[in-house]
N, C-alpha and C positions, 0 to 999 in steps of 0.2 A: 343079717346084713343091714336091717333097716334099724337097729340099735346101732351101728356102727355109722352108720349114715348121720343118727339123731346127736352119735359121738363129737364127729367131727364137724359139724354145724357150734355144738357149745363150744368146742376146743377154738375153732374160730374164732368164736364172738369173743371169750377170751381173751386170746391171744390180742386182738385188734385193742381192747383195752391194755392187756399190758403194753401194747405197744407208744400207746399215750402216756403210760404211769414213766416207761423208762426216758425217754423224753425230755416228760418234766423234771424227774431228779437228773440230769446230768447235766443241766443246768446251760444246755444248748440253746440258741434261741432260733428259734423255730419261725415259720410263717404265720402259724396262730395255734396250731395245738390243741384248741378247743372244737367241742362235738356242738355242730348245728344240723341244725333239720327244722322239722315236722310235724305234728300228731294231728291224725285227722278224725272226726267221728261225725256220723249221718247216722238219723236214725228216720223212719216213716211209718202210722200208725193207721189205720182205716178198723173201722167200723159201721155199724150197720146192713144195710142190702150184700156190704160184704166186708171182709173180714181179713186183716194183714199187716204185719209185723215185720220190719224189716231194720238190718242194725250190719252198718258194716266201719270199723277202724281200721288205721293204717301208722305207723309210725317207721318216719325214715331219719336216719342218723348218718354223719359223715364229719369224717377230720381229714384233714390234710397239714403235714410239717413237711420241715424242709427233705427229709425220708420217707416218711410214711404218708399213704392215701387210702383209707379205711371208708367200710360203709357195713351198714348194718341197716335192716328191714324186717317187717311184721305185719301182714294183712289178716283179718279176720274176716268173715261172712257169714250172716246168721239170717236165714228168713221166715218166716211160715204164712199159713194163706189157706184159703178153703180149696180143697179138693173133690175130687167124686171120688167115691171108694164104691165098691162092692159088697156088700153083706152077707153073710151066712145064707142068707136068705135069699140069693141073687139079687136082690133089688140095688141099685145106684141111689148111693147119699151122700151128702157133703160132710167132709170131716176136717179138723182145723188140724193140719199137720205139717211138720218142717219139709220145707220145698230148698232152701239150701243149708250146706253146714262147710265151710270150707274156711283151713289157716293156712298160712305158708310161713316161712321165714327165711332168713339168711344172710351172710355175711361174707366181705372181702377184706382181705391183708393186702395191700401193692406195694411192694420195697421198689423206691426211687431209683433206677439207675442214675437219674439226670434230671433234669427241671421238668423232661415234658415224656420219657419212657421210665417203664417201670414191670416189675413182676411179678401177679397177683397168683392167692390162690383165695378160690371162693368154694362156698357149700351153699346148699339150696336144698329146701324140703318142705314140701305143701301135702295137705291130705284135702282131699275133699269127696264129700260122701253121694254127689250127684254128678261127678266131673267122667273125663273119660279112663282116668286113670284114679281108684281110690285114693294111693299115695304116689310119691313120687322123689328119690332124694337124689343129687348131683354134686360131688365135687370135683372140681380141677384146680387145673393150675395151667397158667398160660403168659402172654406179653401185652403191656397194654402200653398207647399211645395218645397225649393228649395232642389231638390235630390243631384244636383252636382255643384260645382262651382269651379273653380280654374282661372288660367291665361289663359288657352286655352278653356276648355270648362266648359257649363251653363247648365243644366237640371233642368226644373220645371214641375210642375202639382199644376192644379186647380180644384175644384169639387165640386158644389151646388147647391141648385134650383133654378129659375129664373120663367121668365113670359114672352109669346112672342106675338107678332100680326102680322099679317100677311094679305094681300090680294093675293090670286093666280092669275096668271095672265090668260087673258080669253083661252080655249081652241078652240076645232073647230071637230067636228064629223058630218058625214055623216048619212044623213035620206029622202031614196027615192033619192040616185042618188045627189040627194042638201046639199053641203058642210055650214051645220051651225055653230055658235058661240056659245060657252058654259061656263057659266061665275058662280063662285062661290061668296054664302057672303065674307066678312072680315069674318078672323079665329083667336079664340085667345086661350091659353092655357097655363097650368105649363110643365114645361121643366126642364130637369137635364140636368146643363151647365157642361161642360168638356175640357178642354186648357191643351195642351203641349206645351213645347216650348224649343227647341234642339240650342244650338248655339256651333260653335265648329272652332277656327280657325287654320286652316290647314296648313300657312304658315305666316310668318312677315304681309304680303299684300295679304294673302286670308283667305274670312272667308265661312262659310256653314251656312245658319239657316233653321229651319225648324220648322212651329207651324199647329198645329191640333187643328182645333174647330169644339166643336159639343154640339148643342140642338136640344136633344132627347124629343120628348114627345109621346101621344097616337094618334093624329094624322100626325105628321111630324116628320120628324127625318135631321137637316140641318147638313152637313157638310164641313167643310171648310178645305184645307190645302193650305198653302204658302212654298214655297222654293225658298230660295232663295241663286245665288253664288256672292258675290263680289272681285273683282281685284281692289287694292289701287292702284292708277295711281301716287297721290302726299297726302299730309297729309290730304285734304279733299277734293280731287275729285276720286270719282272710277267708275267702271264701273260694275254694277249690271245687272245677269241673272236673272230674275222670272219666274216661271210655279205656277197657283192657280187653283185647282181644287176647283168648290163649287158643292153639289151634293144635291138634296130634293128628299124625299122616295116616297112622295105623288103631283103629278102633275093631271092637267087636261088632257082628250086625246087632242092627238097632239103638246104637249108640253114635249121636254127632261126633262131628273132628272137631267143631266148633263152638266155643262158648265164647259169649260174651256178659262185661258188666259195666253200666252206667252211672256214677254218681256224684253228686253234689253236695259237699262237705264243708264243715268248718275248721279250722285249719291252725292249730295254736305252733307259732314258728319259735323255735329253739333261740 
């Protein structure tokens, strides 16, 4: 299933471009038909007394015509850092090893019924090797509404069923004094998918965004939120704040529901 999952995320992205190629040749004219966004990349180095590496990218893409409203996304996360380990030898040492590894991706199609509703089908799939869930893949399909739109600010909502998969990542509980491993099947289930998405720009050269994702179902419940502040430096360079809470209701013992990541990037805009 998680080849089927990684299926229909390409078939997506796609599709969301042919959907721009048919478009163009039929020679409709459109609201703008062209792809804008994003690309963001941080990196942070340390050395000496201590030791760490840390490298996170982001690239967000999006069209909108007079039919179609398309988006497409790409996060990576790489970090290492000194740790304590354990030795052969019980003794406690420092060792420079990867403390995060995590990508996601994905993509939505929205066919226009009207200026301001429409009916998306979206895919989603992130792995990450420290999170609460190793991997994780989500498609649906549901109705979306743009509540608000003018020159400064954007209000949408999304809302339909979907289908997810999941493997929890292994836990660790105690039995008899002996710290063991506790590991769950692959988990799969229907889910009712729900997206907000706030955009609102504050000044000539600052914008706010904010979007909320959540699939809900009867064993898991994932939640996702991104905020984020940018400062226009020049026409397409700026300087981007992030804070992303992801939060899972059902974890193994020993494993958070909660992660977070903070950061501050440069921001090259489409």
């Amino acid at each position: 299933m998680k080849k089927m999952l990684m299926t229909g995320l390409a078939l997506a992205t796609l599709a969301t471009f042919a959907a721009q190629a048919q478009d163009t040749s039929s020679g409709v004219q459109t609201n703008s038909g062209n792809w804008t966004g994003s690309g963001e990349l941080g990196f942070a180095s340390t050395t000496g007394n201590s030791r760490s590496q840390n490298l996170n990218a982001k690239l967000n893409l999006s069209q909108e015509t007079d039919q179609w409203k398309n988006t497409f996304f790409f996060d990576a996360l790489r970090s290492k850092g000194q740790v304590n380990v354990v030795n052969e030898q019980g003794a406690t040492v420092k060792q420079f090893d990867t403390t995060a590894n995590r990508y996601d991706g994905g993509a939505s199609i929205g066919y226009k019924l009207d200026p301001r509703s429409y009916i998306v089908t979206a895919a989603r799939y992130d792995h990450d090797d420290f999170g609460a869930n190793r991997w994780q893949g989500t498609v649906s399909v549901g109705y979306g509404y743009m509540a608000l739109k003018t020159d400064r600010t954007q209000l949408s909502f999304e809302l339909g069923p979907g289908y997810t998969e999941y493997q929890p990542a292994p836990g660790s509980q105690t039995v008899n004094g002996v710290t063991v491993t506790t590991t769950e099947p692959r988990q799969s289930e229907v889910v009712a998918r729900g997206l907000v998405n706030y955009k609102y720009r504050l000044t000539d050269n600052t914008a706010f965004e904010d979007t909320f994702l959540t699939e809900s179902g009867t064993k898991n419940t994932y939640i996702q939120n991104d905020t984020g502040l940018a400062v226009s430096m020049t026409k397409k360079l700026s300087i981007k704040l992030g804070f992303q809470v992801r939060h899972n209701s059902q974890v193994l013992s020993g494993i958070r529901r909660t992660d977070t990541l903070a950061t501050t990037n440069i921001a090259y805009n489409l």
